[in-house]
C-alpha positions as CSV (number, residue, x, y, z in Angstrom):
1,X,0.0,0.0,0.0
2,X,1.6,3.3,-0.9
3,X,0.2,7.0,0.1
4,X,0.7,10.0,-2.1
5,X,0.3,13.5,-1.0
6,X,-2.3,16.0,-3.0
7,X,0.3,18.4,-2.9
8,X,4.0,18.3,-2.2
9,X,5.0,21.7,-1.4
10,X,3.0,23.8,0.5
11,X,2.8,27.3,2.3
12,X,1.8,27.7,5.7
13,X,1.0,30.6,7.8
14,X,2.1,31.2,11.5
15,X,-1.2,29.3,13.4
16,X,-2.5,28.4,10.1
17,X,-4.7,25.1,9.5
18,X,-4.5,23.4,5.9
19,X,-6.2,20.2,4.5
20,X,-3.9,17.9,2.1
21,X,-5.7,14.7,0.3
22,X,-3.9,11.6,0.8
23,X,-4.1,9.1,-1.8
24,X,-3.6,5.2,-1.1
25,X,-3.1,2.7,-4.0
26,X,-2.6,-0.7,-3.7
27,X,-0.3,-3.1,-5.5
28,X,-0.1,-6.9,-5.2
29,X,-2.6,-9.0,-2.0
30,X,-1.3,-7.1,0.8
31,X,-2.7,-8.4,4.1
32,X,-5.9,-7.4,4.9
33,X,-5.9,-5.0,8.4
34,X,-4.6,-1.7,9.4
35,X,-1.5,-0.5,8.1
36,X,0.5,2.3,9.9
37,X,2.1,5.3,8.4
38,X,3.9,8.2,9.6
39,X,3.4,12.2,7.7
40,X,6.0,14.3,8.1
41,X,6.2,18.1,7.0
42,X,9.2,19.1,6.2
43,X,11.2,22.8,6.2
44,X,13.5,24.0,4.1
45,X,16.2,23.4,5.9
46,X,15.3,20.1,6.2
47,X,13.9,19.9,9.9
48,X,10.9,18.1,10.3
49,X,8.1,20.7,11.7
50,X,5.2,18.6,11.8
51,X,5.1,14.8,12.2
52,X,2.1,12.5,12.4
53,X,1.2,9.0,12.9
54,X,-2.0,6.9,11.2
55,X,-3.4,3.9,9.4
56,X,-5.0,2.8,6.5
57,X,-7.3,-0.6,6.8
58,X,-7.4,-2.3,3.9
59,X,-10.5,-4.4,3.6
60,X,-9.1,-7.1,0.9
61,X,-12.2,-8.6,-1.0
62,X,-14.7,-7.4,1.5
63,X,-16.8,-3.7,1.2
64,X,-18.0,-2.3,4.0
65,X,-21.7,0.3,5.2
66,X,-22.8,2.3,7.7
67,X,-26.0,2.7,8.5
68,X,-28.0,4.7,10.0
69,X,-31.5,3.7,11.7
70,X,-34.4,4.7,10.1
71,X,-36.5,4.7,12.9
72,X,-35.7,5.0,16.6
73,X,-37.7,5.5,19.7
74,X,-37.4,4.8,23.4
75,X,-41.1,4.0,25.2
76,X,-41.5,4.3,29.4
77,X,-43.9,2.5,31.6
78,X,-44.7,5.9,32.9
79,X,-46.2,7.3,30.1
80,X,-47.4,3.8,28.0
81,X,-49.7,6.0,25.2
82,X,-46.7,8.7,24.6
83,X,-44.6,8.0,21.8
84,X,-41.1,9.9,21.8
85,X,-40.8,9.9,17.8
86,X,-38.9,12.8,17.5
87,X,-36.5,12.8,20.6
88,X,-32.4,13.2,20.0
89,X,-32.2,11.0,23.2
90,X,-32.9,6.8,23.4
91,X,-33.6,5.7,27.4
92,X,-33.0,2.8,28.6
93,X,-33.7,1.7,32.2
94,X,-34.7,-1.0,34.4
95,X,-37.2,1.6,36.9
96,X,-36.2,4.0,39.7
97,X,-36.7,1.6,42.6
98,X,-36.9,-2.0,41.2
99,X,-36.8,-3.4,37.8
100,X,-40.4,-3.1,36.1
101,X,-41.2,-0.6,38.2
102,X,-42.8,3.1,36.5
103,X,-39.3,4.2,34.9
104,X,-39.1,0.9,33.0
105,X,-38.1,2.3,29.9
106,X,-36.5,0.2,26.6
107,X,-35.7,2.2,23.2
108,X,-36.2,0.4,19.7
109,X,-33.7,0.7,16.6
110,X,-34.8,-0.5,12.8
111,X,-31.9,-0.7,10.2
112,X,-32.6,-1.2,6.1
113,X,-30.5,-4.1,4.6
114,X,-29.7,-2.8,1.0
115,X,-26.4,-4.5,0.9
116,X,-24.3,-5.2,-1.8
117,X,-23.0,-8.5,-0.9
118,X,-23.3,-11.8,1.5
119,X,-22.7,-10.2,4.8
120,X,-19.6,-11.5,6.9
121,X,-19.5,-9.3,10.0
122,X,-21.6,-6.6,11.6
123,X,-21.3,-4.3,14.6
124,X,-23.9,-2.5,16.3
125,X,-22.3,1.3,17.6
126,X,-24.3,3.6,19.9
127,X,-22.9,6.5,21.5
128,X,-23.8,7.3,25.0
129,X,-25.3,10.8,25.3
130,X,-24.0,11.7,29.0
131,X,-25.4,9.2,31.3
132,X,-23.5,6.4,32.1
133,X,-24.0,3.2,33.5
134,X,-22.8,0.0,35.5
135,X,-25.2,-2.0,33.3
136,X,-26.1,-0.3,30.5
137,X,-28.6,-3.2,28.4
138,X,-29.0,-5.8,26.2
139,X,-29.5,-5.3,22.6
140,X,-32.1,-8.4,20.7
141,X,-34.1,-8.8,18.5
142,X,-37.9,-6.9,18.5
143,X,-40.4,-9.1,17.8
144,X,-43.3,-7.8,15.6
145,X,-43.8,-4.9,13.8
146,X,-43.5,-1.2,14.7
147,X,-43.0,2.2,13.1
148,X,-41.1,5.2,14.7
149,X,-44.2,7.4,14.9
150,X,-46.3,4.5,16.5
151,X,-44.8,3.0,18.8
152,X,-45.8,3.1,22.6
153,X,-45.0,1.5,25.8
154,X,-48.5,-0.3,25.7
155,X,-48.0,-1.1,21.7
156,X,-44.5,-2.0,21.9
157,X,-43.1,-5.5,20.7
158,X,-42.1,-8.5,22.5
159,X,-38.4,-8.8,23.4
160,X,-37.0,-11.1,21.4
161,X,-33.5,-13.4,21.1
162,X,-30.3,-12.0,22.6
163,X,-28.0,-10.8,20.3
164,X,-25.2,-8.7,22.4
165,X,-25.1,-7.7,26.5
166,X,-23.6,-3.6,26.9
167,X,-22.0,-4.1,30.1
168,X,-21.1,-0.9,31.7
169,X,-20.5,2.5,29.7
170,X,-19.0,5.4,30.8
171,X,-20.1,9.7,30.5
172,X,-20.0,10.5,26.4
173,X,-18.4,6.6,25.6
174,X,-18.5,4.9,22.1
175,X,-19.9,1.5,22.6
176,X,-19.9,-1.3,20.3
177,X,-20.9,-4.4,20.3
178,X,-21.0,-7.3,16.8
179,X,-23.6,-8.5,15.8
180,X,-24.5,-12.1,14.6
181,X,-24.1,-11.4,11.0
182,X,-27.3,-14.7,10.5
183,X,-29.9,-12.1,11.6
184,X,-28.8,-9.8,8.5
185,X,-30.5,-12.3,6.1
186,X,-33.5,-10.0,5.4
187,X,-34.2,-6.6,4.6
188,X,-34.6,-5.5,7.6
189,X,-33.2,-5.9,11.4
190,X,-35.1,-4.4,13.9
191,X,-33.4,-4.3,17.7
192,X,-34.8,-3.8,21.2
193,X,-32.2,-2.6,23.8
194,X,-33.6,-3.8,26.9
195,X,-32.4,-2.5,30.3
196,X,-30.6,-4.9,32.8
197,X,-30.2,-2.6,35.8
198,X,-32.0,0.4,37.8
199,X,-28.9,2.0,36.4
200,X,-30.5,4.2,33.6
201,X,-28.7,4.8,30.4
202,X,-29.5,7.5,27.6
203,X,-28.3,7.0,23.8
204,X,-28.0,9.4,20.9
205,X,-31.2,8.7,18.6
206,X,-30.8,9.3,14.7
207,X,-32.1,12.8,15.6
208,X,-29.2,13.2,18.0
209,X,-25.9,14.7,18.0
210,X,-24.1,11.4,17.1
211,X,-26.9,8.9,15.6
212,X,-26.5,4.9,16.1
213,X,-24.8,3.1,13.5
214,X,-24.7,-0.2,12.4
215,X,-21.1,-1.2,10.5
216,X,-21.8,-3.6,8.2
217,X,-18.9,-6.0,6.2
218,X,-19.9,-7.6,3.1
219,X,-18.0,-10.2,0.4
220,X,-17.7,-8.5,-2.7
221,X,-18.9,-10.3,-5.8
């Protein structure tokens, strides 16, 4: 794998910010992975005044998506007729007191399946939105159908099969989890994070600041 530089001499003011493409090209099977590389900017005089470390993943005969959900929604025990359609925030949580209890609370995530390829890996990414938790869910399947704008607490699907646990997330963390790539068969996957503690947890919805994603990796044909 070799990098070129858009541009191999450039001019730079004192406190000055500028953005330089980097091309990769690839010759022969390298392995498939990340591959370092190091930048450097270079003076006149020869004096390196700017250095910088990254990678480049090279995917081999796989493509990869992200995706966005199309639909999101979080639904509370508290209010079981509201639906939260348009919230930037998903809540999950067990209740206040005891699990069940009026704060019971689960959030719902649909993904579309337009995929180019046999899928071969997928991870599920939510972004925590502030709140964090010792026990922050469970992510299966929802069982039966439901539309953003619909959905209620009263309405809301079964739980279905387990698919990934969360495990504790800190204040503003990245979580990811995969994702059993046999439940990508369809067109469709529709999730259910379901709370596991009292320990309430709030996501970014698709309306939100940093929206769920779901990484797919597919085989090219």
């Amino acid at each position: 794998i070799t990098l070129s530089a858009g541009a191999t001499a450039v001019r730079l003011e004192p406190n000055g910010r500028l953005r330089i493409p980097l091309v990769a090209a690839v010759a022969g099977q390298p392995a498939v992975g990340e591959h370092p590389y190091r930048l450097r900017l270079v003076g006149r005089d020869g004096a390196a005044v700017l250095e910088r470390t990254g990678k480049v993943e090279y995917l081999g005969r796989r493509g990869r998506v992200v995706l966005n959900p199309v639909e999101d929604a979080s639904v509370s025990r508290r209010y079981p007729a509201q639906n939260r359609a348009s919230a930037t925030e998903l809540i999950v949580d067990g209740g206040n007191q005891k699990m069940g209890d009026s704060d019971h609370a689960l959030a719902y995530l649909k993904f579309r399946l337009a995929l180019a390829g046999k899928p071969v890996a997928a991870r599920l990414r939510l972004y925590n939105a502030g709140n964090p938790s010792g026990s922050a869910g469970r992510v299966c399947l929802a069982e039966g159908p439901w539309s953003e704008t619909g959905i209620t607490y009263a309405n809301r699907p079964r739980v279905g099969r387990e698919l990934a646990t969360l495990g504790a997330v800190a204040e503003r963390q990245m979580v990811e989890r995969p994702i059993p790539v046999e439940y990508l068969a369809g067109s469709e996957l529709s999730l259910v994070i379901e709370p596991t503690s009292t320990d309430g947890v709030d996501y970014f919805s698709r309306e939100g600041q940093k929206p769920p994603e779901l990484i797919v990796e597919y085989e090219l044909p």
